[in-house]
N, C-alpha and C positions, 0 to 999 in steps of 0.2 A: 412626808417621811416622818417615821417618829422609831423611838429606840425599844425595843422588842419586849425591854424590863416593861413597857408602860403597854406591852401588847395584850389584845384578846386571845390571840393563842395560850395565854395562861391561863383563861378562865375553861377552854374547851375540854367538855363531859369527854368518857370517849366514845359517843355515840358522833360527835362530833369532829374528832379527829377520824373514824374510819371514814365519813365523808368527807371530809379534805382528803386522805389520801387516794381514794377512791377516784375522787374527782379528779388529783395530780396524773395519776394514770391513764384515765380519757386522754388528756391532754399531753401526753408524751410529748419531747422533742424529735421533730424531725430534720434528723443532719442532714447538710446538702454539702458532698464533696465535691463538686463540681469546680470552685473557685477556690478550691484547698490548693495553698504555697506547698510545696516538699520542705520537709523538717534539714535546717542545715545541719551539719556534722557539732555544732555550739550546742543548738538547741535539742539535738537525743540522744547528747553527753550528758546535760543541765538535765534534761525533764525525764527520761525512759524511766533509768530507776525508780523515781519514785511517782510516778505514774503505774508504774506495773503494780507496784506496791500496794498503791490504794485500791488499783482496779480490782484483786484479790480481796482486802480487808473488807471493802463493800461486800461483796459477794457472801453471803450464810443460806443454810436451810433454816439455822434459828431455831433447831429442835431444841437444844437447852432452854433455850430461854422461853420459849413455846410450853414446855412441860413447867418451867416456873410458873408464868402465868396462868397457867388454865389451874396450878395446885393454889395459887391466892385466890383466883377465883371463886372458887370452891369452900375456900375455906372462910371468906368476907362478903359471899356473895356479890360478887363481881360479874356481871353473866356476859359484860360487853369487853372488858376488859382483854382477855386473848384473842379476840377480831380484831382488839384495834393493834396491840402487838403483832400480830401475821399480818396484818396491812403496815404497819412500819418495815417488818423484815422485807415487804413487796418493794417498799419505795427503795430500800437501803440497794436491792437486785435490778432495781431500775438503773440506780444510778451508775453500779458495777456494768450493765448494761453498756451505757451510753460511752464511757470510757473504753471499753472492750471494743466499739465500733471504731471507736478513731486509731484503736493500737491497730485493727483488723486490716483499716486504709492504709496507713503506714509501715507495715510489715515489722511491727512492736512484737517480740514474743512474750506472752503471759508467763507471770511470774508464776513458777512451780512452789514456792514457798515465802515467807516474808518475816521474818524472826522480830521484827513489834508486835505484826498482827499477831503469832504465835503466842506468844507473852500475854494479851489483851486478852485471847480466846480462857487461855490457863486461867488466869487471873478472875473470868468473867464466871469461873464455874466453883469458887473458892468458898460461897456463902449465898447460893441462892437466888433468888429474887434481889437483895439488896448487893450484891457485888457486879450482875448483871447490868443493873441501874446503872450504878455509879461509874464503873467500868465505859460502858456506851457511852455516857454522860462526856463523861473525859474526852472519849475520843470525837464526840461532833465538834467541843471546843479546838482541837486539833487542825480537823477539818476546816472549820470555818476558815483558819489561819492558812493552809497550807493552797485553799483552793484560792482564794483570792492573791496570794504570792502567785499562783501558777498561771492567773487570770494576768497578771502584770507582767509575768515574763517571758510567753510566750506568744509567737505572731499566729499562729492559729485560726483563722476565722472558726473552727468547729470547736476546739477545746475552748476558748475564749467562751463561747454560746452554752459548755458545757459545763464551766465555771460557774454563768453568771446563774445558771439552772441549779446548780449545787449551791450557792451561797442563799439561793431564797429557800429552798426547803430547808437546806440545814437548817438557818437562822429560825425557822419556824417550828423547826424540830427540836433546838438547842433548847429552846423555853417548854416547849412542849413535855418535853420531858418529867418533868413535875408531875402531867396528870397520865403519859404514852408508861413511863419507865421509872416513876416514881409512884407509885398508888397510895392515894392515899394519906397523905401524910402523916395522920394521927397512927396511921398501924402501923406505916413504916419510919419512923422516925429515924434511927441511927442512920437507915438511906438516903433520908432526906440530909440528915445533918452531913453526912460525908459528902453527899453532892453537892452539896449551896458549900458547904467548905472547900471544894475542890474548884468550885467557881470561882470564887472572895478571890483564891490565892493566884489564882489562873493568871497569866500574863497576854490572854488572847482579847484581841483591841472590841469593845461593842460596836455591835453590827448594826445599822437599821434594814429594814425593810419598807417596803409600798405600804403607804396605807390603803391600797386599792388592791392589797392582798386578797384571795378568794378568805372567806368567811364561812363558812357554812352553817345555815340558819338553822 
């Protein structure tokens, strides 16, 4: 195990991240309800809300941020740069995906609206490419925290599986971000500075990951 600050996912081009994501996707999780407990009347008081919540906030088309991209591309010559963007919006619909399954089993109803995500979306269209960033940014460090509490407090056999699934992309996504959702550093600077500043201040614990993480060479 080693801490993600010291990871290769910070060095990867984004020719390199569409193949990790790429590859994430072959490899889907496949839930098995079969040996799934019934949720007690504790546990879809404690979890539903904000389970629906998240199921929702994962979920985009990613058209803003999609037309961000492809306009810095353009403009920096960037040619891989919005594949690997539409492959991170792929992973973020996986993972709205897999939670969407276990609300499906549990007769959970999808959340019609969620007033943070609402807020995040606003917020995320405020200044381009750089408020897109930073914005996302914010909320994987969120995640990371929220999925590993959900991972702890719930008996689950399939969300526990769906946790542990979400803690290693995010984490790899969290750093990633630098080269998925930061481009560049030299051109975007005030994005970089508001992200690594919004990191510093963060109160969310360092993750590590496998070092037997997939790589893509």
């Amino acid at each position: 195990m080693y801490w993600i600050a010291n990871s290769r996912f910070r060095q990867f081009d984004y020719e390199q991240w569409i193949r990790y994501f790429q590859h994430n996707y072959r490899r889907k999780l496949e839930l098995d309800f079969s040996t799934e407990p019934e949720l007690t009347d504790k546990e879809r008081k404690l979890i539903i809300p904000s389970v629906a919540a998240f199921q929702k906030g994962e979920h985009s088309e990613g058209k803003y941020f999609l037309k961000a991209a492809e306009k810095f591309a353009g403009e920096y010559n960037e040619p891989f740069y919005p594949e690997a963007v539409r492959k991170f919006i792929m992973e973020e619909n996986l993972h709205s995906a897999y939670l969407g399954q276990f609300m499906k089993y549990h007769d959970i109803v999808p959340a019609r609206e969620s007033r943070l995500d609402g807020i995040f979306r606003k917020l995320r269209h405020i200044w381009g490419i750089h408020s897109e960033t930073a914005v996302l940014l914010n909320a994987e460090i969120i995640a990371l925290t929220y999925y590993r509490a959900l991972e702890i407090v719930t008996d689950s056999h399939a969300l526990k599986l769906i946790c542990r699934q979400m803690l290693h992309t995010q984490a790899s996504i969290r750093y990633g971000h630098s080269s998925i959702c930061t481009p560049k550093a030299s051109r975007m600077r005030s994005a970089t500075h508001f992200s690594n500043t919004s990191c510093q201040t963060s109160t969310a614990p360092r993750w590590k990951i496998s070092d037997t993480a997939y790589l893509p060479k």
